[in-house]
MDAnalysis code that builds the backbone (N, CA, C; Angstrom):
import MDAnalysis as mda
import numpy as np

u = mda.Universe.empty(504, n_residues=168, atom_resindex=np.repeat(np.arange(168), 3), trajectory=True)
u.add_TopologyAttr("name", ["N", "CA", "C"] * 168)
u.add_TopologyAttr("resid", np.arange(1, 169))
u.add_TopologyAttr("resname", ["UNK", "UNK", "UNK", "UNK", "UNK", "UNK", "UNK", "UNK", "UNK", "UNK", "UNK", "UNK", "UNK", "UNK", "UNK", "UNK", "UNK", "UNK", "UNK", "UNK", "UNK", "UNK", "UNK", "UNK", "UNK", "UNK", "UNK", "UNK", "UNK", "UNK", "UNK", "UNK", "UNK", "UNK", "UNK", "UNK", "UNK", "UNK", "UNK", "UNK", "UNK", "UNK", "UNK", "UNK", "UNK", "UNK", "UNK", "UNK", "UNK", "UNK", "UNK", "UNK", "UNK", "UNK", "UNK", "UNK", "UNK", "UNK", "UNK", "UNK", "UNK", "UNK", "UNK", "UNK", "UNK", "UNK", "UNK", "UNK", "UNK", "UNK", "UNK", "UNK", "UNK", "UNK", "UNK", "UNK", "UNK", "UNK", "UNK", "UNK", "UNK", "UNK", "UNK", "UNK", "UNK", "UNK", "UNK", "UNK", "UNK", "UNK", "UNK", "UNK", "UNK", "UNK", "UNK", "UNK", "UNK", "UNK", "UNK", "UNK", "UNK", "UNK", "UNK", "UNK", "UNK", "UNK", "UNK", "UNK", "UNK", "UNK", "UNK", "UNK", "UNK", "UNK", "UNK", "UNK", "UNK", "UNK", "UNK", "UNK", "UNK", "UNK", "UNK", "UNK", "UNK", "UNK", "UNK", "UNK", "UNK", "UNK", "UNK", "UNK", "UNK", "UNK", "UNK", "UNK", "UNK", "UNK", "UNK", "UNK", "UNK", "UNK", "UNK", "UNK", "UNK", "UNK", "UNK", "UNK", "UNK", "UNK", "UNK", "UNK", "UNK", "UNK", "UNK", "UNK", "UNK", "UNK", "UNK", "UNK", "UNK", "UNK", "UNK", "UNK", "UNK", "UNK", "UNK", "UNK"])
u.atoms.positions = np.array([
    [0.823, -1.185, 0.000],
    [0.000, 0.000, 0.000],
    [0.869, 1.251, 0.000],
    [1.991, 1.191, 0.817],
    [2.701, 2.351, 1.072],
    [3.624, 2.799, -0.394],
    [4.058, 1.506, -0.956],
    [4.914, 1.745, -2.111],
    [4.194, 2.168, -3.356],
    [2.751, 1.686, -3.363],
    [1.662, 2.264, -4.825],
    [1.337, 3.393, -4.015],
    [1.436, 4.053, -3.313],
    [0.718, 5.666, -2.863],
    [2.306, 6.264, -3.153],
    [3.506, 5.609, -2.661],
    [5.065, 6.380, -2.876],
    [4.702, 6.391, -5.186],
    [4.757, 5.397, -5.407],
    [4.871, 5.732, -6.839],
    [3.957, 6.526, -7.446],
    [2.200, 6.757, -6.795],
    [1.541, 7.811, -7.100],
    [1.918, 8.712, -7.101],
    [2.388, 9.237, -6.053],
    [3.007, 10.533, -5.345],
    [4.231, 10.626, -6.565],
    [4.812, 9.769, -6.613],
    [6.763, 10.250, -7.524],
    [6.069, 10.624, -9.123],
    [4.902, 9.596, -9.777],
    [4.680, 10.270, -10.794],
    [3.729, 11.115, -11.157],
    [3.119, 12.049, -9.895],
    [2.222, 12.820, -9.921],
    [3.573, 13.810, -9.895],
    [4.416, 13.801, -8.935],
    [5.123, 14.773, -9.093],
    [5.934, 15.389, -10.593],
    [6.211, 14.260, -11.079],
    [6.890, 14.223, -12.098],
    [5.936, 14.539, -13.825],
    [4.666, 14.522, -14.014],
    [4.166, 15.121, -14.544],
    [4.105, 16.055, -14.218],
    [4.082, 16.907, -12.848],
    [3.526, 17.902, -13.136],
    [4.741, 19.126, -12.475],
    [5.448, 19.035, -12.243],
    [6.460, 19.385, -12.123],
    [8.534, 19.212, -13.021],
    [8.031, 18.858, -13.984],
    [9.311, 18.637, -14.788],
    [10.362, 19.325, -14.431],
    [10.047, 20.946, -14.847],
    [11.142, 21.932, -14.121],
    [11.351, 21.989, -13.133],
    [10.686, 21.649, -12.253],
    [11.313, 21.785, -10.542],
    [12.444, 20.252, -10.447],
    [12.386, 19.230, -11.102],
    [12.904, 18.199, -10.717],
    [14.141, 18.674, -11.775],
    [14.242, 19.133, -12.651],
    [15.358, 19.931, -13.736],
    [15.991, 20.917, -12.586],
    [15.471, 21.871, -12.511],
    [16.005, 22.481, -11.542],
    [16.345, 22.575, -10.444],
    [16.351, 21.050, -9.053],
    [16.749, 20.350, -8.289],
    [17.967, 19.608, -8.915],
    [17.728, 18.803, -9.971],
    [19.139, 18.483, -10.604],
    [20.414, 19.188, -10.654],
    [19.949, 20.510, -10.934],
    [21.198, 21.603, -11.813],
    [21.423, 21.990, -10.372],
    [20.420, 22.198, -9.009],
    [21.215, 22.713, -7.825],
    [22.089, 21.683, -7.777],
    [21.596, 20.327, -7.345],
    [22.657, 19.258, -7.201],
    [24.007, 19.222, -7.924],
    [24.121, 19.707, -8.819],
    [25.490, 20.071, -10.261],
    [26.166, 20.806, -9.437],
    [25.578, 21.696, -9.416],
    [25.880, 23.580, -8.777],
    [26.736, 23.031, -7.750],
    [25.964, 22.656, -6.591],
    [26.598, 22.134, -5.198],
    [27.827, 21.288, -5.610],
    [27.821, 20.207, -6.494],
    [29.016, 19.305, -6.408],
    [30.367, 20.079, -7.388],
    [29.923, 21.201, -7.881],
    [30.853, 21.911, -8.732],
    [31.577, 23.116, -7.842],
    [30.560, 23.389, -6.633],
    [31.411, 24.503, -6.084],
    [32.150, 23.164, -4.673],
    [31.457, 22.211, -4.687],
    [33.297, 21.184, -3.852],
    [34.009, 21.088, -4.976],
    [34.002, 21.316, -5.848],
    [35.456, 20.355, -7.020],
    [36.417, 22.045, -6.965],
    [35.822, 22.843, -7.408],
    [36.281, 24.413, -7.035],
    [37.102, 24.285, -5.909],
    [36.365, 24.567, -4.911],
    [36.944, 24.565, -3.613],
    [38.027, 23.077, -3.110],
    [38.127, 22.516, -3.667],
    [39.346, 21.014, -3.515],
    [40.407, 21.458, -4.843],
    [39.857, 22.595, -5.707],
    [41.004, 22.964, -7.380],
    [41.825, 24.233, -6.505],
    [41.230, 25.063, -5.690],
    [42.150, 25.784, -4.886],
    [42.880, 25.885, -3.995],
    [44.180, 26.412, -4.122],
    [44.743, 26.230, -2.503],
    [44.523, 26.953, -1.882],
    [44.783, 26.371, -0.493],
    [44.865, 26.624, 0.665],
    [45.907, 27.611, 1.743],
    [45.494, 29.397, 2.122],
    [46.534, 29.404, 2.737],
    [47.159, 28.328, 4.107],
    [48.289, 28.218, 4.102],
    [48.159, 27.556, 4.929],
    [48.600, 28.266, 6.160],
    [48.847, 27.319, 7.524],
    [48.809, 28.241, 8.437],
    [50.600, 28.773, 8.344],
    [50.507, 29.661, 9.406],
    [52.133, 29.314, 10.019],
    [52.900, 28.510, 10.438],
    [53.943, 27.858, 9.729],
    [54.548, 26.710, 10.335],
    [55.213, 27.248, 11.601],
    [55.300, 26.812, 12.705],
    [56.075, 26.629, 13.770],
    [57.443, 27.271, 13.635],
    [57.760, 28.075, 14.452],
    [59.447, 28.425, 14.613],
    [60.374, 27.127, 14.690],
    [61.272, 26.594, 14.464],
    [62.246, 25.242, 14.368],
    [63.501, 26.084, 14.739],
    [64.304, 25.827, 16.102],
    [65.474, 25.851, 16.093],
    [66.213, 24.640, 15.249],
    [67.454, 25.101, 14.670],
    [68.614, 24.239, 14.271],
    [69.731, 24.322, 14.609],
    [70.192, 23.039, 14.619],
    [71.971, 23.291, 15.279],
    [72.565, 22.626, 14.278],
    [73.371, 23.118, 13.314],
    [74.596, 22.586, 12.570],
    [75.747, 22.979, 12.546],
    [76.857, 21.811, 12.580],
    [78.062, 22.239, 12.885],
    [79.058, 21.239, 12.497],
    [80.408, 21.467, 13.106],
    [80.983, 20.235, 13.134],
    [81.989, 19.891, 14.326],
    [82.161, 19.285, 15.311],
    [83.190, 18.774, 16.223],
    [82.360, 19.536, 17.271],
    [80.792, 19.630, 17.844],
    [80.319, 20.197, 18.794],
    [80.021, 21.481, 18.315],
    [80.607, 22.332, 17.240],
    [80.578, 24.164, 17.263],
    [79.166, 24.156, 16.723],
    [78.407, 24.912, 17.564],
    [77.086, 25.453, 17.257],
    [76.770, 26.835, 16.151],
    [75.817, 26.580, 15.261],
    [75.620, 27.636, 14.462],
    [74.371, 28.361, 14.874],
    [74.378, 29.079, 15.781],
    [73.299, 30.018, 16.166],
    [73.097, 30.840, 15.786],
    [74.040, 31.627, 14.450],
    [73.567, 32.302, 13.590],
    [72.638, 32.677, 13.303],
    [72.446, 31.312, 12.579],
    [71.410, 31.042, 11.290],
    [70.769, 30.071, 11.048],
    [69.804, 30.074, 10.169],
    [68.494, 28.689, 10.695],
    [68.975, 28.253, 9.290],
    [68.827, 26.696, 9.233],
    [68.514, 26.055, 7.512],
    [66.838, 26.645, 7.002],
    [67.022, 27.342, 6.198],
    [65.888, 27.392, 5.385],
    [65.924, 26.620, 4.059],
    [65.157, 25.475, 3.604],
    [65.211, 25.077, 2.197],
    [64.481, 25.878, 1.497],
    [64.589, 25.927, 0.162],
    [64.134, 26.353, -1.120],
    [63.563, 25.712, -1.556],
    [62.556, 25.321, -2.112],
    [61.782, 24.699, -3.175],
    [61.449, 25.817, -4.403],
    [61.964, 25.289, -6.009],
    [61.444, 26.302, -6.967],
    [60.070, 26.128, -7.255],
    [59.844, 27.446, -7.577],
    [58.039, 27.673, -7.478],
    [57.018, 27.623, -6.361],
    [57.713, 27.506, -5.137],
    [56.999, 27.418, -3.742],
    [56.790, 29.206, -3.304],
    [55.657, 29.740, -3.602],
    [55.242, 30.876, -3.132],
    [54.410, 31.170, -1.993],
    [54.371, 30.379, -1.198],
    [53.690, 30.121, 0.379],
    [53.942, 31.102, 0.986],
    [55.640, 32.013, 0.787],
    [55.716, 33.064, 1.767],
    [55.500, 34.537, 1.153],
    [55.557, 34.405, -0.185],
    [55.433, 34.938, -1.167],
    [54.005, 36.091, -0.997],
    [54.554, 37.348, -0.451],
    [53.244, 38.480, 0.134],
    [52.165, 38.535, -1.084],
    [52.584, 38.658, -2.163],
    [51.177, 39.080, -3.318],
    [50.595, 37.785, -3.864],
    [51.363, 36.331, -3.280],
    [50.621, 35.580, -3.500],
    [49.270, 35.049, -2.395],
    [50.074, 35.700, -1.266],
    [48.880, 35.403, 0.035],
    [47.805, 36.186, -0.070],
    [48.072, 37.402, -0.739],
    [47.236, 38.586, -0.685],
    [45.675, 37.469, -2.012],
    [46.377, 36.812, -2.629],
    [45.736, 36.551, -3.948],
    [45.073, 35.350, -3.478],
    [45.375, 34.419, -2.487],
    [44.887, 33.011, -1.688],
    [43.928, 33.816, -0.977],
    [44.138, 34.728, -0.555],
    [42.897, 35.144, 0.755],
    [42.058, 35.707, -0.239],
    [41.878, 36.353, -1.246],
    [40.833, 37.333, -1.858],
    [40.134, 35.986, -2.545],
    [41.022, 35.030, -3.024],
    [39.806, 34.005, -3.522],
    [39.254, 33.098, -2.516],
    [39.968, 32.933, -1.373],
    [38.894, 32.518, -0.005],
    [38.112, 32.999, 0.085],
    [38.185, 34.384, 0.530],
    [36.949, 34.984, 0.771],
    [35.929, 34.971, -0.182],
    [36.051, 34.591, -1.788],
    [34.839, 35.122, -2.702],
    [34.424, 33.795, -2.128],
    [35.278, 32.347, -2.648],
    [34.761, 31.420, -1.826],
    [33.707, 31.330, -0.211],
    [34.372, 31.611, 0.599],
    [33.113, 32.003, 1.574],
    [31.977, 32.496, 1.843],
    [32.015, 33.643, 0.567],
    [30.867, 34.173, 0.296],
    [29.226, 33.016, -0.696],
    [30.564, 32.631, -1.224],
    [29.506, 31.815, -1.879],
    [29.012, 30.240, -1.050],
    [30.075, 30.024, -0.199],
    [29.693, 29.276, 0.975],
    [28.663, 29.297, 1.830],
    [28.670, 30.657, 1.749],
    [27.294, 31.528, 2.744],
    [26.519, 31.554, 2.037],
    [25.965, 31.271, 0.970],
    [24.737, 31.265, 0.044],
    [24.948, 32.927, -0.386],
    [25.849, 33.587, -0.271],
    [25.618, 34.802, -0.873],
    [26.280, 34.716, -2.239],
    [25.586, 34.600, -3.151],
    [26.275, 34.236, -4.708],
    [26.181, 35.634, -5.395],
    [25.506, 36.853, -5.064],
    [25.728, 37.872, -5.928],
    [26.449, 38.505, -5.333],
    [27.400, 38.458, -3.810],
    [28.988, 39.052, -3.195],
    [29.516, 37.975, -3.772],
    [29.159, 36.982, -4.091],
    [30.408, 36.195, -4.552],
    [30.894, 36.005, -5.786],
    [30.013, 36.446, -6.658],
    [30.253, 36.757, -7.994],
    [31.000, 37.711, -8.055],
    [30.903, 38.864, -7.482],
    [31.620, 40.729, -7.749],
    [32.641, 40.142, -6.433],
    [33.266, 39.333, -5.955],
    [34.276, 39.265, -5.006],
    [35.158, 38.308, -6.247],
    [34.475, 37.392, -7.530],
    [35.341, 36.802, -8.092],
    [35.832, 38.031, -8.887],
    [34.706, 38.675, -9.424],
    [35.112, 39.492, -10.427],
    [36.121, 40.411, -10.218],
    [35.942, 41.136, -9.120],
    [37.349, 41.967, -8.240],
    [38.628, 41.221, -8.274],
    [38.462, 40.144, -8.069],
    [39.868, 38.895, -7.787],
    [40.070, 39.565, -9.571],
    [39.554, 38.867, -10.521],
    [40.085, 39.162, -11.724],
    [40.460, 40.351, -12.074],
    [39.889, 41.582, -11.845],
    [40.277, 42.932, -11.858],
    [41.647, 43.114, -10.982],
    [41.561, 42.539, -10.316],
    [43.321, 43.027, -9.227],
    [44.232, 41.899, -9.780],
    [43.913, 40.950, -10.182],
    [45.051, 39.940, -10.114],
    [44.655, 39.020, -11.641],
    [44.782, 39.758, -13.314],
    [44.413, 39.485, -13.974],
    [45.138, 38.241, -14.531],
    [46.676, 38.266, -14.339],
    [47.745, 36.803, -14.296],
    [47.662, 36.285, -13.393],
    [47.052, 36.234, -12.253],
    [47.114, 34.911, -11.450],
    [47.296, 33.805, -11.945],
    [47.882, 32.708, -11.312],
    [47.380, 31.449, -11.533],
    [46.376, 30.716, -11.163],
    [45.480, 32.013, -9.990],
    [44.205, 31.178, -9.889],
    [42.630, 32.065, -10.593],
    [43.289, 32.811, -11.656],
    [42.441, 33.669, -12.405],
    [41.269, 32.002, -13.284],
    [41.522, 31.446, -13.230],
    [40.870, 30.351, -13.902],
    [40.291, 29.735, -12.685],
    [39.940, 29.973, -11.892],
    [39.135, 29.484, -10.906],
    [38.511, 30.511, -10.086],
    [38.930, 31.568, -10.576],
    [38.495, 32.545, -10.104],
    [36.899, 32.653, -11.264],
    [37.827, 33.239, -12.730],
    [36.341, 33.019, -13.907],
    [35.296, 31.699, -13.639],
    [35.690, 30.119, -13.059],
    [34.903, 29.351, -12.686],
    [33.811, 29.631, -11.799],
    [34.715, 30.385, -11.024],
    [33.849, 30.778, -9.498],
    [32.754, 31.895, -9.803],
    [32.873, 32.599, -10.788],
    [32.127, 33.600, -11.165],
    [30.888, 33.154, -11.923],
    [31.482, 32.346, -12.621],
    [30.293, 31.765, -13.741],
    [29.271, 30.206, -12.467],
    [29.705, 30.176, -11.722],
    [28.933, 29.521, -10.835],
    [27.847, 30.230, -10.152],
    [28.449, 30.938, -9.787],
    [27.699, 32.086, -9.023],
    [26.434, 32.665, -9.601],
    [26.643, 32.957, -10.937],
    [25.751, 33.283, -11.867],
    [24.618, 32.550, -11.819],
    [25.387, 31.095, -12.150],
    [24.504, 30.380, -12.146],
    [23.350, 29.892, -11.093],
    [23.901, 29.903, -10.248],
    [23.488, 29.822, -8.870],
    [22.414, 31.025, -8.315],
    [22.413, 31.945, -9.146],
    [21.556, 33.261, -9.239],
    [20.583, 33.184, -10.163],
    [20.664, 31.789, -11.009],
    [19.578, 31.632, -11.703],
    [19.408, 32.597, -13.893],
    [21.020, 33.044, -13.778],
    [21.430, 33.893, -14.518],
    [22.152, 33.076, -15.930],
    [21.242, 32.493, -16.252],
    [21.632, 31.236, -16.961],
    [22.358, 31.768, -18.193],
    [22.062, 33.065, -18.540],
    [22.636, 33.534, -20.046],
    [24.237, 34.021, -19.711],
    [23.976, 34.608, -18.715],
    [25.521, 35.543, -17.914],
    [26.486, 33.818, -17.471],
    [25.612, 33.069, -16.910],
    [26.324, 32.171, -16.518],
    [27.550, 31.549, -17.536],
    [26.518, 31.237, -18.516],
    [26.825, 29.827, -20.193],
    [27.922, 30.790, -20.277],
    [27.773, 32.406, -20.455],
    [28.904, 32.991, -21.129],
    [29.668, 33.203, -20.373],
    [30.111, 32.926, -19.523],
    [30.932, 33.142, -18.467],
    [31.936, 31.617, -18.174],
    [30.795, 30.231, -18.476],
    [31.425, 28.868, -18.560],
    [32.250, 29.003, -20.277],
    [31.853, 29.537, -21.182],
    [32.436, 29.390, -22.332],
    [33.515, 30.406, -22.290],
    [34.009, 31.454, -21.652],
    [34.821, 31.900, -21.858],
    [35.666, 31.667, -21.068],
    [35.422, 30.802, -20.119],
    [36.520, 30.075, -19.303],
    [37.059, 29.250, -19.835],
    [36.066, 28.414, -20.475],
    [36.834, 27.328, -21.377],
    [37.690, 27.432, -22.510],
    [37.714, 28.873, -23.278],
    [38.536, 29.579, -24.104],
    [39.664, 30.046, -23.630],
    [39.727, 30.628, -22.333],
    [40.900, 30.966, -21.567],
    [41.945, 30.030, -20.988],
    [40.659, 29.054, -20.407],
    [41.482, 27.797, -20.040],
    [41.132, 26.305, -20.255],
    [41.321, 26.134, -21.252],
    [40.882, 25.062, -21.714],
    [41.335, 23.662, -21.124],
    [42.714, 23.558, -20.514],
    [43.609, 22.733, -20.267],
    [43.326, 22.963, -18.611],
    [41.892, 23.441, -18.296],
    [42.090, 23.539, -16.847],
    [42.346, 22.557, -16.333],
    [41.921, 22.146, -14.910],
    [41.595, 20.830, -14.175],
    [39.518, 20.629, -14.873],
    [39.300, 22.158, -14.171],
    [37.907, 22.077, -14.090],
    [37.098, 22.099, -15.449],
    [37.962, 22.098, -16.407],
    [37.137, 22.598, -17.817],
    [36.143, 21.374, -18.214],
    [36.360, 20.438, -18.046],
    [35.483, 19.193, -17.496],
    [34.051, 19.650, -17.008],
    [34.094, 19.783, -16.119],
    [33.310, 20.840, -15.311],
    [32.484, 21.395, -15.552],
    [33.335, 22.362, -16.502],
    [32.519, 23.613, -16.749],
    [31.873, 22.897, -18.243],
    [32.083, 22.496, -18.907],
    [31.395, 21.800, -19.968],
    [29.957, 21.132, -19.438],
    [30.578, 20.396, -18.366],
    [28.326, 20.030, -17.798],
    [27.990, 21.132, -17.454],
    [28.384, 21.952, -17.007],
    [27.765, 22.549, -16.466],
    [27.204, 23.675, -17.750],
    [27.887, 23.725, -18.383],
    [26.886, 24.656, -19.815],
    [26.069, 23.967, -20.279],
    [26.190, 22.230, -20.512],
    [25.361, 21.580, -20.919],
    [24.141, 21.519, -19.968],
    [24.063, 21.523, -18.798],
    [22.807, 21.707, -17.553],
    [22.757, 22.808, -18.167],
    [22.973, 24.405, -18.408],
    [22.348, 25.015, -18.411],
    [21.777, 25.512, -19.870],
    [21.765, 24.500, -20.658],
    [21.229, 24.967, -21.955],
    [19.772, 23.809, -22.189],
])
């Protein structure tokens, strides 16, 4: 009894509601596209810990000076790159908070200040989500297609391809 009143109910809904179950889908997209976003960006990270070191030889202590290694291309301490990790956190958070039209003009700012980034392509992702997420389906598509022109070779361009396809 319970399962023929559940299948009444699923295809009463489903005649008569098409777009709402379309448009429950595309939130579901939306949602699993802003985790793939948010896992494509890094992370500031915190402060590592102060580390004394002692190197020497026959007991003589070097209190000088600390070993610092180098890694090439490691910009962790790197000031205009932190400045550029926190401004796309925050658009991120915003859109975390369900606020998608600060989080759209917080991506768009990221692109206006920091037009070479390397996270300018997740930044345009983050924008064209947002859109979407605002229900801005025309601003959105053009916003997923010109990401995909910019960056085609993203991680997310994958991505952004369903996601123009949901919204067409």
């Amino acid at each position: 009894m319970r399962t023929t009143a559940l299948l009444v109910l699923t295809a009463a809904l489903c005649s008569i509601a098409p777009a709402q179950a379309q448009t429950a889908a595309v939130k579901d997209m939306l949602g699993n596209l802003w985790a793939r976003l948010r896992a494509a960006t890094p992370k500031s990270a915190p402060p590592a810990p102060a580390a004394t070191v002692t190197a020497g030889l026959r007991g003589e202590e070097a209190t000088q000076s600390e070993l610092k290694p180098y890694w090439r291309g490691d910009r962790e301490s790197d000031p205009s790159s932190k400045v550029e990790r926190q401004a796309i956190e925050s658009a991120q958070a915003l859109a975390d908070a369900g606020k998608f039209a600060d989080a759209a003009q917080a991506f768009d700012a990221f692109l206006q200040a920091h037009p070479g980034s390397t996270l300018a392509g997740n930044a345009r992702f983050g924008a064209a989500l947002a859109r979407a997420a605002l229900g801005e389906r025309a601003r959105a598509s053009a916003a997923f297609e010109d990401f995909l022109k910019r960056d085609p070779a993203h991680p997310l361009a994958e991505d952004a391809r369903q996601a123009l396809a949901a919204l067409r």
